[in-house]
C-alpha positions as CSV (number, residue, x, y, z in Angstrom):
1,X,-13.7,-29.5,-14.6
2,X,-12.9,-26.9,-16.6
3,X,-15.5,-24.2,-15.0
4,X,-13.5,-25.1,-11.5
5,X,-9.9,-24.2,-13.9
6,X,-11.6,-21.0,-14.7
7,X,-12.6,-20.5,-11.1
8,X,-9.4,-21.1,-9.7
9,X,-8.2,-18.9,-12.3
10,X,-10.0,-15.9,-11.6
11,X,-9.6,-16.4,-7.4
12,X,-5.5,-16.5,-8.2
13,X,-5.9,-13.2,-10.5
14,X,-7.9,-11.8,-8.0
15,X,-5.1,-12.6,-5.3
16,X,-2.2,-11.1,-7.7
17,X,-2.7,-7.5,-6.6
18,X,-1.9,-8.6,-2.9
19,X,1.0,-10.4,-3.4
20,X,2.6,-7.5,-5.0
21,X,2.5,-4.9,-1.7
22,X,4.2,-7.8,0.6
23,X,7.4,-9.8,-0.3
24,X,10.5,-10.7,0.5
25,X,13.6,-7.9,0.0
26,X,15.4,-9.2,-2.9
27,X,19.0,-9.7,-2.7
28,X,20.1,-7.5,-4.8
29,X,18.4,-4.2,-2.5
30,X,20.4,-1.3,-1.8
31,X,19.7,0.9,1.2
32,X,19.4,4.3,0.9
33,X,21.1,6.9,2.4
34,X,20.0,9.1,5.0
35,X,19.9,12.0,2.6
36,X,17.5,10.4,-0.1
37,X,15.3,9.0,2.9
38,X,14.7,13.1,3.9
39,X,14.1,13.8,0.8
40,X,11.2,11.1,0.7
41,X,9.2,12.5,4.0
42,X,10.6,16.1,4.1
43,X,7.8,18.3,3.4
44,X,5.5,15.5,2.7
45,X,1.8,14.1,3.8
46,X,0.8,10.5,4.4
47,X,-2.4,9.1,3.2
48,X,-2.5,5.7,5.1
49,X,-5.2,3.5,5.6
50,X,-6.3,4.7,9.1
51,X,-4.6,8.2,9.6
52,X,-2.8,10.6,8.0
53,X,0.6,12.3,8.8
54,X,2.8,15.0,8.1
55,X,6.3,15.1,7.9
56,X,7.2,18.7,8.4
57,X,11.2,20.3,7.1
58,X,11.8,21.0,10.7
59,X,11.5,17.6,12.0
60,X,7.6,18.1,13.6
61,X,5.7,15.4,12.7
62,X,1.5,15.1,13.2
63,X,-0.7,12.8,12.9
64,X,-4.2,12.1,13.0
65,X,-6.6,9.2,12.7
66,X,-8.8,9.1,9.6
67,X,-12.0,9.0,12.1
68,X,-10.9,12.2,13.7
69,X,-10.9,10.3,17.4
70,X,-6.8,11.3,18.0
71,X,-4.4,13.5,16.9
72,X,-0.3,13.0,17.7
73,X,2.6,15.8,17.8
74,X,6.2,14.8,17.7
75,X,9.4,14.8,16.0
76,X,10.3,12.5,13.0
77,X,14.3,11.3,12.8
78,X,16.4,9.5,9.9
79,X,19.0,7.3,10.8
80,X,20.8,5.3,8.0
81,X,18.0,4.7,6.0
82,X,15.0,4.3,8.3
83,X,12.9,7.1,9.1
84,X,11.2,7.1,12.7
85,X,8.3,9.1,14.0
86,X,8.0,9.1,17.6
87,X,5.1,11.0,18.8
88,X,2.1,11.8,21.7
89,X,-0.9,10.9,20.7
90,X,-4.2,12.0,22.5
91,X,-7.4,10.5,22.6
92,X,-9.8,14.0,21.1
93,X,-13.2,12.6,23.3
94,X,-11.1,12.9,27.0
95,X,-7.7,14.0,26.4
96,X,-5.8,11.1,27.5
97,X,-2.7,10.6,26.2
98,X,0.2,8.0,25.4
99,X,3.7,8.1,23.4
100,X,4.8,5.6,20.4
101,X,6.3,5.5,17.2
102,X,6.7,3.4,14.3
103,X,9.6,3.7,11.8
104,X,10.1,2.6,8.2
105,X,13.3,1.2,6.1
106,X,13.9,2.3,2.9
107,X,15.4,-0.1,0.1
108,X,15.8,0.6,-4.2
109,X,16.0,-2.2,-6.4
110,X,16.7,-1.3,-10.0
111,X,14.2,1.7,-10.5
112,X,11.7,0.3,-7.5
113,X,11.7,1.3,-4.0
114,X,10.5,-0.9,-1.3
115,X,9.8,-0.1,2.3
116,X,9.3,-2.6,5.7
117,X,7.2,-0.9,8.4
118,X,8.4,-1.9,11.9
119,X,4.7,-2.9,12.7
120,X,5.0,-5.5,10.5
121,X,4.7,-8.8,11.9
122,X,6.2,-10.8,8.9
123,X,9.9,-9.9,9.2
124,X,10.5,-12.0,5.9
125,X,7.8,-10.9,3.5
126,X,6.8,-8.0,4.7
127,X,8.6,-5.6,2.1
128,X,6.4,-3.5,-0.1
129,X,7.1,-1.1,-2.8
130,X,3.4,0.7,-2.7
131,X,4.4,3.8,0.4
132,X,5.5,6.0,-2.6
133,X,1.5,6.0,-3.5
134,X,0.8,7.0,-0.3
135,X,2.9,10.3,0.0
136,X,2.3,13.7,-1.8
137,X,3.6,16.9,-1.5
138,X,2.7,19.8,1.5
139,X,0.8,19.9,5.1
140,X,-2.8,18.5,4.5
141,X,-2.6,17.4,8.4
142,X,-1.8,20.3,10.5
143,X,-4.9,22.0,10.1
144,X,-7.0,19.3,11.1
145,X,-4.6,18.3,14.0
146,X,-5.2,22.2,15.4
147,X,-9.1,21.4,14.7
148,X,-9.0,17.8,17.2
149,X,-6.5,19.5,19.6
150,X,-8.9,22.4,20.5
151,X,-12.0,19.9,20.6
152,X,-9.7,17.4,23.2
153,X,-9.3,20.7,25.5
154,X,-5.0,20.2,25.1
C-alpha cells in the first residue's frame, strides 16, 4: 500500500506544473488598460510552441511557423485590454494563402499577470499566467519571414 501512496504521490507532483498554466481567472482580476497591454507586445517577439511572432511599434505583425512551412503579415490591434493579431498567412511550398487571427486578454492579480487566448476551448479554466515567458525584447521574426516569403515566390 504504501509504494501505491508514493506512486500516486509522485504522478500528482508530476501533474502540479500543468495545473499551474490553466485555471480559472480569480475574482479579484483586474483588466488592464489598453496602454499597459502595448506596452506588453510593442516591440516584442513570441516564442510559442509552434511559431514565432513579432509584434512590431508600428502595428505590423509576422509570424512564422516553427517548421518554416508558412509565414503570416498583418497588423496587430489593442482594444480595452485584448490584443488581436489578424494576419495572411501563406503556405511557403505553393503559396496559397488564407486570413485569421487569434487575440489574447490580459488580466493582473496582485503582482501576477494572467492571459486567455481566444483559441482556447476551456472558456472557464483556461487562464494562464506563463505568456510573459514567452515574450522578449526586438524582431527575431522578420528576417526569417523575408527568408519563407522569397522561397513561396510572394
Amino acid at each position: 500500500m504504501s509504494r501505491t501512496i508514493i506512486g500516486l504521490s509522485a504522478f500528482v507532483v508530476a501533474l502540479m506544473p500543468l495545473v499551474g498554466w490553466a485555471e480559472e481567472l480569480p475574482k479579484d482580476a483586474v483588466p488592464l488598460t489598453a496602454s499597459e497591454v502595448r506596452q506588453l507586445y510593442s516591440g516584442k517577439s513570441a516564442n510559442w510552441s509552434r511559431a514565432r511572432a513579432y509584434f512590431a511599434p508600428d502595428s505590423t505583425f509576422l509570424m512564422h511557423g516553427k517548421d518554416k512551412s508558412w509565414f503570416g503579415e498583418g497588423k496587430w490591434t489593442v482594444n480595452g485590454n485584448e490584443v488581436c493579431g489578424k494576419l495572411r498567412r501563406t503556405s511557403v511550398k505553393d503559396g496559397t494563402s488564407n486570413t485569421g487571427g487569434d487575440c489574447w486578454a490580459w488580466y493582473r492579480v496582485g503582482k501576477k499577470y494572467m492571459t486567455f487566448w481566444s483559441g482556447e476551448k476551456d472558456k472557464k479554466y483556461g487562464y494562464y499566467d506563463t505568456e510573459l515567458k514567452k515574450m522578449s525584447s526586438g524582431d527575431k521574426v522578420s528576417r526569417t519571414v523575408t527568408e519563407l516569403k522569397k522561397k513561396s515566390g510572394s
